[in-house]
C-alpha atoms as a printed R data frame, in Angstrom:
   type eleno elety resid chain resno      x      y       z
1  ATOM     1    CA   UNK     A     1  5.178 22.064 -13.939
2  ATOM     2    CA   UNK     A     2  5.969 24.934 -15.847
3  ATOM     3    CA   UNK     A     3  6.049 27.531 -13.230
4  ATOM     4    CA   UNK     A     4  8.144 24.955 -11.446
5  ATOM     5    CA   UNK     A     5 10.837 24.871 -14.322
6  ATOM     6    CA   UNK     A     6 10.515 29.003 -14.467
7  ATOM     7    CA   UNK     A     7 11.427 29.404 -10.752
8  ATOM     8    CA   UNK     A     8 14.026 26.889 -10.496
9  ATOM     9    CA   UNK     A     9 15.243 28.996 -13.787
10 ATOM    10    CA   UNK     A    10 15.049 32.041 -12.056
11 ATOM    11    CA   UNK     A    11 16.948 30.821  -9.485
12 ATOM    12    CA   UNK     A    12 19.469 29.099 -11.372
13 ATOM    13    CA   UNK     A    13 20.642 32.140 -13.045
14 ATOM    14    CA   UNK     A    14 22.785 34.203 -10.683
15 ATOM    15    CA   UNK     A    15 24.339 30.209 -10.327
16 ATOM    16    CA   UNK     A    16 25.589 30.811 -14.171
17 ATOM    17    CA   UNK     A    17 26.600 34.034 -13.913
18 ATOM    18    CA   UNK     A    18 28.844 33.451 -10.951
19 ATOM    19    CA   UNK     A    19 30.487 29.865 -12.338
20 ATOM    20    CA   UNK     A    20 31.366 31.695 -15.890
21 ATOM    21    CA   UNK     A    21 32.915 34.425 -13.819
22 ATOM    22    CA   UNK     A    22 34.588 32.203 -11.167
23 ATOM    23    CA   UNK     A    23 34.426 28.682 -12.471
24 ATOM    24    CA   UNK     A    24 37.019 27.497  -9.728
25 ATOM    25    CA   UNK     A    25 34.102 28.278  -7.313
26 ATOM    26    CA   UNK     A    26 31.855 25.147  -8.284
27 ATOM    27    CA   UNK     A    27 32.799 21.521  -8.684
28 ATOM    28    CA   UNK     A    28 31.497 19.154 -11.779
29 ATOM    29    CA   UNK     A    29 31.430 16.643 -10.406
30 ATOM    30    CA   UNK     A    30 27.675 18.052  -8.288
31 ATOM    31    CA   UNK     A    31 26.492 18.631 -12.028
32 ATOM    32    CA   UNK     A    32 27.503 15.478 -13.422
33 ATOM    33    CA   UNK     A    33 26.111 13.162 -10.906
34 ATOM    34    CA   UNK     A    34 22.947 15.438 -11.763
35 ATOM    35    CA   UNK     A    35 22.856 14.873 -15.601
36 ATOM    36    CA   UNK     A    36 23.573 10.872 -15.147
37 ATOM    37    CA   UNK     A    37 20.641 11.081 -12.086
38 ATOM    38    CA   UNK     A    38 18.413 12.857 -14.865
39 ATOM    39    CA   UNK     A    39 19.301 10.433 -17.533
40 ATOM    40    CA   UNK     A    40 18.766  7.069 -15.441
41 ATOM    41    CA   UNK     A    41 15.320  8.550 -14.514
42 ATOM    42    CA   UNK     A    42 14.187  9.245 -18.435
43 ATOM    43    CA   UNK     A    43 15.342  5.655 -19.239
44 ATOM    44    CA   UNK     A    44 13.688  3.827 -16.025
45 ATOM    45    CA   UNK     A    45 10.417  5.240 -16.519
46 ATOM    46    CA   UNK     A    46  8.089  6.255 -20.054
47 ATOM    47    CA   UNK     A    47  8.122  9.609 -21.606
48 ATOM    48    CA   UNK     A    48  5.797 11.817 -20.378
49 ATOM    49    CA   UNK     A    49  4.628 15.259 -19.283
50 ATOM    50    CA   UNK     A    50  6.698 14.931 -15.977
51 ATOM    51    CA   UNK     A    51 10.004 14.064 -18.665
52 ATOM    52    CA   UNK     A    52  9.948 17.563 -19.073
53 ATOM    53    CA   UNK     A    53 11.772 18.079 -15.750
54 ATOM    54    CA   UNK     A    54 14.006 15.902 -15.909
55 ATOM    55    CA   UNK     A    55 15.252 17.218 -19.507
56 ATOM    56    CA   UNK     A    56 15.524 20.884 -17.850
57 ATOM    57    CA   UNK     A    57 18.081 19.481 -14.938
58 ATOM    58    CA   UNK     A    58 19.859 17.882 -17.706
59 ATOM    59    CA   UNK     A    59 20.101 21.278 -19.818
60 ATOM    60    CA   UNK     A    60 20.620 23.239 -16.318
61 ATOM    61    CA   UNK     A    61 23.713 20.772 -15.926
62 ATOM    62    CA   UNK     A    62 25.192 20.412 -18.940
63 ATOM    63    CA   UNK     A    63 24.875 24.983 -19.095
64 ATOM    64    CA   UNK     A    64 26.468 24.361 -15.663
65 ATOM    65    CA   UNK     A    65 29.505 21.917 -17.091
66 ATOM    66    CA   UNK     A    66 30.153 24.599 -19.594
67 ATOM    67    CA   UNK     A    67 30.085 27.634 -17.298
68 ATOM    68    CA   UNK     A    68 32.854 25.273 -15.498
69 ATOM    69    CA   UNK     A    69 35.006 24.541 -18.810
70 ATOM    70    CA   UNK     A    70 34.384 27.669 -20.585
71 ATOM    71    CA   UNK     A    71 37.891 28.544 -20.415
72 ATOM    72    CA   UNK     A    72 38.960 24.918 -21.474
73 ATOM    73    CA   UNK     A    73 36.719 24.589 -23.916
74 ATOM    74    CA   UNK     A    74 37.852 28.305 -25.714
75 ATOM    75    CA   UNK     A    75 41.817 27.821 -25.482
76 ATOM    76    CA   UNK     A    76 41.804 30.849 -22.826
């Protein structure tokens, strides 16, 4: 599971870069439905090794709902 979460990591970073640069590029609304999908599955089933996952998407989307607002969020 862990080289799963290091790819997907990997791969997720040129995503970051590009929405802090152009946040107008990506819509929350992908991420959000993401971090809510993430959360639902953490309550429906017990916490275990798998959770681990599922609390990387949520990071990964809540990173990506920044990248989005950064200029919101610091009065730019």
């Amino acid at each position: 599971m862990w080289f799963a979460i290091i790819a997907d990591c990997t791969a997720y970073l040129p995503a970051f870069v590009k929405t802090w640069q152009h946040p107008h590029t990506e819509s929350p609304w992908f991420y959000s439905l993401s971090l809510v999908g993430a959360f639902l599955t953490m309550l429906a089933y017990p916490l275990q090794a798998s959770s681990v996952f599922q609390m990387y998407i949520m990071a990964c989307s809540l990173v990506m709902i920044g990248c989005i607002y950064h200029n919101s969020l610091l009065g730019r």
